[in-house]
Every structure is written in C-alpha cells, then in structure tokens.
C-alpha positions in Angstrom: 7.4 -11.0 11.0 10.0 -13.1 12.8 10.3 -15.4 9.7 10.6 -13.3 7.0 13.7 -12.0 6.2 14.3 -8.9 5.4 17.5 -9.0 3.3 15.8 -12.0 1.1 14.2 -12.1 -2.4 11.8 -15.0 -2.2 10.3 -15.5 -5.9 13.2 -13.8 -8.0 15.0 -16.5 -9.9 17.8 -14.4 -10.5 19.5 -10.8 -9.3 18.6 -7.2 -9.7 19.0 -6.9 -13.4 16.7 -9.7 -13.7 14.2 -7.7 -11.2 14.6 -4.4 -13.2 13.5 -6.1 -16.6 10.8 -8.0 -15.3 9.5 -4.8 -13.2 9.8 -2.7 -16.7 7.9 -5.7 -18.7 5.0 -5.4 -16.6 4.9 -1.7 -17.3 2.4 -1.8 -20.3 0.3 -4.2 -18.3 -0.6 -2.5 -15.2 -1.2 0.5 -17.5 -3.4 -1.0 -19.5 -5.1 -3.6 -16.8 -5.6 0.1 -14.6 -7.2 1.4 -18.0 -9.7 -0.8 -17.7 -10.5 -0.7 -14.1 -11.0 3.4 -14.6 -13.2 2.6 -17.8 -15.3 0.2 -16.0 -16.1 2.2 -13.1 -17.5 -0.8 -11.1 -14.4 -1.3 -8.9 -11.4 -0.1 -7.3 -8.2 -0.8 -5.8 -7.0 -0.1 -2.4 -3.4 -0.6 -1.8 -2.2 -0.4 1.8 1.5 0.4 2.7 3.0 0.1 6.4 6.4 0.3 7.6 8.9 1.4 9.9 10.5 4.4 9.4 12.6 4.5 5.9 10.9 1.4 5.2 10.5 2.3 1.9 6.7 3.6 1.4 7.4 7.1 -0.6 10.0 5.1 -2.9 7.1 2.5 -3.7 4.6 4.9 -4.0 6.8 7.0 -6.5 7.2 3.5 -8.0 3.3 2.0 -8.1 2.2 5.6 -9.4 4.7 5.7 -12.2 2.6 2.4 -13.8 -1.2 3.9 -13.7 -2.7 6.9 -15.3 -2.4 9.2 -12.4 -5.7 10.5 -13.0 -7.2 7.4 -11.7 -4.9 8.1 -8.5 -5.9 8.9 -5.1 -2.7 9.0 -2.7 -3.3 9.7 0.9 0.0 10.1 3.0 -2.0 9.4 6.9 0.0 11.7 9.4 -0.8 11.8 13.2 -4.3 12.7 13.7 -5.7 16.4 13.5 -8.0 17.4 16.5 -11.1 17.3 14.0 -10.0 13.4 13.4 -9.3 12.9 17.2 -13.0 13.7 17.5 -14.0 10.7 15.4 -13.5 6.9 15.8 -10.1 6.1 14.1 -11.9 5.1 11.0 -13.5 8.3 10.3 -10.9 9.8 8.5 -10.2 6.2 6.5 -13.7 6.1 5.2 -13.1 9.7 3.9 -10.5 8.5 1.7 -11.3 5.6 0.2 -11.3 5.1 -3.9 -14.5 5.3 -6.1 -15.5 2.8 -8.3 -12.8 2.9 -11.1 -9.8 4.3 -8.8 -6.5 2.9 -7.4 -5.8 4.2 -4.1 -2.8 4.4 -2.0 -2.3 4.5 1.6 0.9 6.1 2.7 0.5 4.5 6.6 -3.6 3.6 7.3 -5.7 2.5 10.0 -3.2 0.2 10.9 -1.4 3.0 13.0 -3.8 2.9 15.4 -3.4 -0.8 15.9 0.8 -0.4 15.7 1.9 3.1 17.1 -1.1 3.2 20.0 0.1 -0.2 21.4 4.0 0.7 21.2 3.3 4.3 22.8 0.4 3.2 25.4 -2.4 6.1 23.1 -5.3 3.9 24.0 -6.5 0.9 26.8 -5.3 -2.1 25.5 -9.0 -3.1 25.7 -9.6 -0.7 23.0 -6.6 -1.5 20.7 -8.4 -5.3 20.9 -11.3 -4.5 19.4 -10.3 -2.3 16.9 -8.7 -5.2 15.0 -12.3 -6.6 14.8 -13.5 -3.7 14.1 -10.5 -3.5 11.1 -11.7 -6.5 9.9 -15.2 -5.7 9.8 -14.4 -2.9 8.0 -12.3 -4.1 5.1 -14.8 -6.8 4.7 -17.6 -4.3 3.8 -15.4 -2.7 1.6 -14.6 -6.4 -0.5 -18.1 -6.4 -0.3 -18.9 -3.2 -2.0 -16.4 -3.7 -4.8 -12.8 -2.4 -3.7 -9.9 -4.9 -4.0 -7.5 -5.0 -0.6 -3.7 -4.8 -1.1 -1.9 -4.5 2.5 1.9 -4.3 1.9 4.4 -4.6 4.5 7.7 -3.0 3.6 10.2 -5.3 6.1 13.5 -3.8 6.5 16.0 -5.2 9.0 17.3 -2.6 12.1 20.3 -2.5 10.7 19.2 -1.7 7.2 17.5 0.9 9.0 20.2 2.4 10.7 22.2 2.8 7.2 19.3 4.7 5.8 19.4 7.0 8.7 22.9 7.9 8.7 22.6 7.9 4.5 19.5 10.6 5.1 22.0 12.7 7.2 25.2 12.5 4.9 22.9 13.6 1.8 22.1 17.2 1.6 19.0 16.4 -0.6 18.1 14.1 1.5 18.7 15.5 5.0 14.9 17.0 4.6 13.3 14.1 5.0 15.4 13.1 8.6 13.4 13.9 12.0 15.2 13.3 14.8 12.1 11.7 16.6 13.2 8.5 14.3 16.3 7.8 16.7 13.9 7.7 19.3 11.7 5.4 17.6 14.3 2.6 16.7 15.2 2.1 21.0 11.2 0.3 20.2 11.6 -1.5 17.4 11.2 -4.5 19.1 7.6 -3.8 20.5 6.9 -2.4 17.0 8.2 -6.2 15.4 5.2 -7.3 18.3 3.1 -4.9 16.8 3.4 -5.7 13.6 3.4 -9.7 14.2 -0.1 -9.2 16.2 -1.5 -7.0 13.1 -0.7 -9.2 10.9 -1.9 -12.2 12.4 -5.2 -11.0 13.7 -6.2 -8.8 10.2 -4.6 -10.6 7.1 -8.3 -12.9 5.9 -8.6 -14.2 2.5 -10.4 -11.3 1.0 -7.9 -8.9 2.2 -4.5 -10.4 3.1 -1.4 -9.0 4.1 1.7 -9.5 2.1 5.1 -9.2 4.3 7.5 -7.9 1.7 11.6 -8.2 2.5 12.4 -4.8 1.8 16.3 -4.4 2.6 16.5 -4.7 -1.5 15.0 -1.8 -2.5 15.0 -3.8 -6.5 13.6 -6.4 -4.9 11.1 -4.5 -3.0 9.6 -2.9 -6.1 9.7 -6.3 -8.1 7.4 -7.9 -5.6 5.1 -5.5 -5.2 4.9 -5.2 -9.1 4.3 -8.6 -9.1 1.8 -8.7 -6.6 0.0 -5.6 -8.0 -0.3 -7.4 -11.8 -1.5 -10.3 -9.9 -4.1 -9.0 -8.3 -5.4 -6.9 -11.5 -5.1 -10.3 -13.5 -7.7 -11.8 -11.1 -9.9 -8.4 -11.1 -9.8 -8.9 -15.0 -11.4 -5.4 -15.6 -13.3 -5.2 -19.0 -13.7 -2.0 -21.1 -17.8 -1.0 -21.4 -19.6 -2.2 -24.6 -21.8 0.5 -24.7 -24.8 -0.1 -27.7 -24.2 2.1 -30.5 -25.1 2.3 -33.8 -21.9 2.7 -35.3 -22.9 2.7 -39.1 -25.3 5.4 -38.4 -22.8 7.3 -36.2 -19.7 6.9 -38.3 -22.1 8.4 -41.0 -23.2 11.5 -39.2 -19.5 12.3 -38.6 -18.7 12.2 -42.5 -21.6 14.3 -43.5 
C-alpha cells in the first residue's frame, strides 16, 4: 500500500475527459461480454471491493452495475456480523453469497474484514487472524476451481482525501445520511489499518485471484481503472453464447404455418 499513490492515475495517457470517453467506450462491451457470461451459464464473476471509509465502494458499485444487465447481478453490501453469522466460521456467510454459474457478483466489503477490522480492533487472537488468510486463500482457490473469476479491488484514498469527504458528507444535506460519527474514530487508526491492508494484500493476492490496489483520490480515475480492469478480465473469460442443435428450417416452418 505504501507505494501506491493515491492521488495518481497510473495507465491514463491523458486527463479526465480522456478517462470519461474511454470509460463510456467500453460501455457496449461489458454489456455485451456480461451477456454472454449469463447465456453461458458455466461461469461467473466475483468482484471484491475493500476500502476505508468513503473510499469509494457505493460510487463504484453504482458505477460497475450501470454496465451489466442487472438481472445477472447479485450485490451483497457485508455489514458487521449478525449473531446467526457470529455462530459460524467467518466464511459462512461468504459461501452464502457467492454467484451462480452465469452471474457477476459484487462484494460491498468481504471476508477481508475479518482479516482488516479484527487485527486493527484486537476481535480475534492474532493466532486466529494468521490462519484465516490461509484459510482465505484456500478458499478463493476452490472457488477458481469451480468456475468463478476473482476480482479483489482496493479503493486507495489518501487520509487527507478522506478527511475532505468527511467534512463534504457533513456540509451536504443529501449527503449528511450517509456520515456516522464512528468514522472520526476510525481515521485516529488509519495507520494500523494501512498495516492491515499491506499484510492482506501481500499474504492473499495469488495468480488466480489477485488484488489490484487502485489510487482512488480521482474518483474519474477510479472508475476508469476498474473499467479497464473489469473488460480485461471478461476479455480473457471470453464467454461464448450456447449453440444449442436445432432444426431451424423445420422450426422456422412450424412458426409460419
């Protein structure tokens, strides 16, 4: 985390109006690349979104959705854990939400909590918090095994880019809804959660399901890359439409008659 940038644009050849044009060209793409996941019904798509607090993960979720046929959908904002979930290993409540064959889902905040907010705030042994990333690990490779596609998206922001959202959240009367109070509290740790992050990083980004730091000051920017990651990663899917064995002459007949 320490060397990426957060106020940087790595890959845009150009400024924001260059970003917006190449975000809306890619439109039609991703539509019609998540088209043919859905009709295929072999695989799916799991993207995974972390970040601090106003990082930016309900603006790129409003973002990502806006390209797919929302019917093929399936967005799971991960709160704190109910009691039912506390009863479970941390996974539990993961494995409930994962995509069928066909779907793209989206993680609002994941298992990764339990890796990043239990080591800032002391919720488990440190013993424990080691072997869940193995157990992480384990578990997204099962999942690449069985046919879903890992995104994991960091949304970097800088702590000062943080604090301007805050105080932005508080001036806006449409926006003062989404400000808690508990978020103040949260930046006085923002340097254990950089640790946090760093160590999650490191110990869970493999080759079948990497993480992707993205600098998310730019909130242009931020949509961009993750539009460019996202047709990338459907690109090398290459989902086909079925070629189901008709008899079209006969068919096409029938429906004249």
């Amino acid at each position: 985390m320490a060397d990426v940038d957060p106020g940087s644009t790595p890959g845009l050849k150009g400024g924001d109006k260059k970003a917006l044009r190449e975000t809306k060209k890619h439109r039609d793409e991703l539509f019609e690349l998540h088209e043919r996941l859905y009709a295929e019904r072999k695989r799916s798509l799991l993207v995974v979104l972390q970040a601090m607090d106003t990082g930016g993960k309900d603006g790129t979720v409003t973002h990502v959705v806006r390209n797919f046929n929302p019917q093929g959908v399936l967005i799971t904002p991960f709160k704190a854990p109910t009691p039912e979930e506390r009863r479970h290993g941390f996974l539990w409540r993961i494995r409930r939400r994962l995509p069928e064959a066909g779907f793209i889902g989206i993680f609002n905040r994941s298992h990764y909590e339990d890796v990043l907010v239990a080591r800032v705030h002391d919720l488990a042994p440190p013993a424990v918090i080691e072997r869940r990333y193995g157990l992480i690990n384990e578990f997204e490779k099962a999942l690449v095994r069985d046919g879903t596609t890992i995104v994991k998206l960091c949304l970097h922001i800088s702590y000062d880019e943080q604090r301007q959202r805050l105080i932005d959240r508080l001036k806006d009367p449409n926006k003062r809804w989404k400000f808690n109070p508990h978020d103040i509290d949260e930046r006085a740790r923002w340097e254990d959660y950089m640790s946090a992050y760093g160590l999650a990083v490191a110990r869970c980004s493999t080759r079948r399901a990497p993480w992707y730091v993205v600098p998310a000051n730019d909130k242009v920017y931020r949509n961009w890359a993750v539009t460019m990651i996202l047709v990338e990663t459907l690109r090398e899917m290459d989902p086909q439409y079925p070629r189901p064995k008709l008899d079209i002459p006969r068919l096409l007949k029938n429906l004249r008659a």
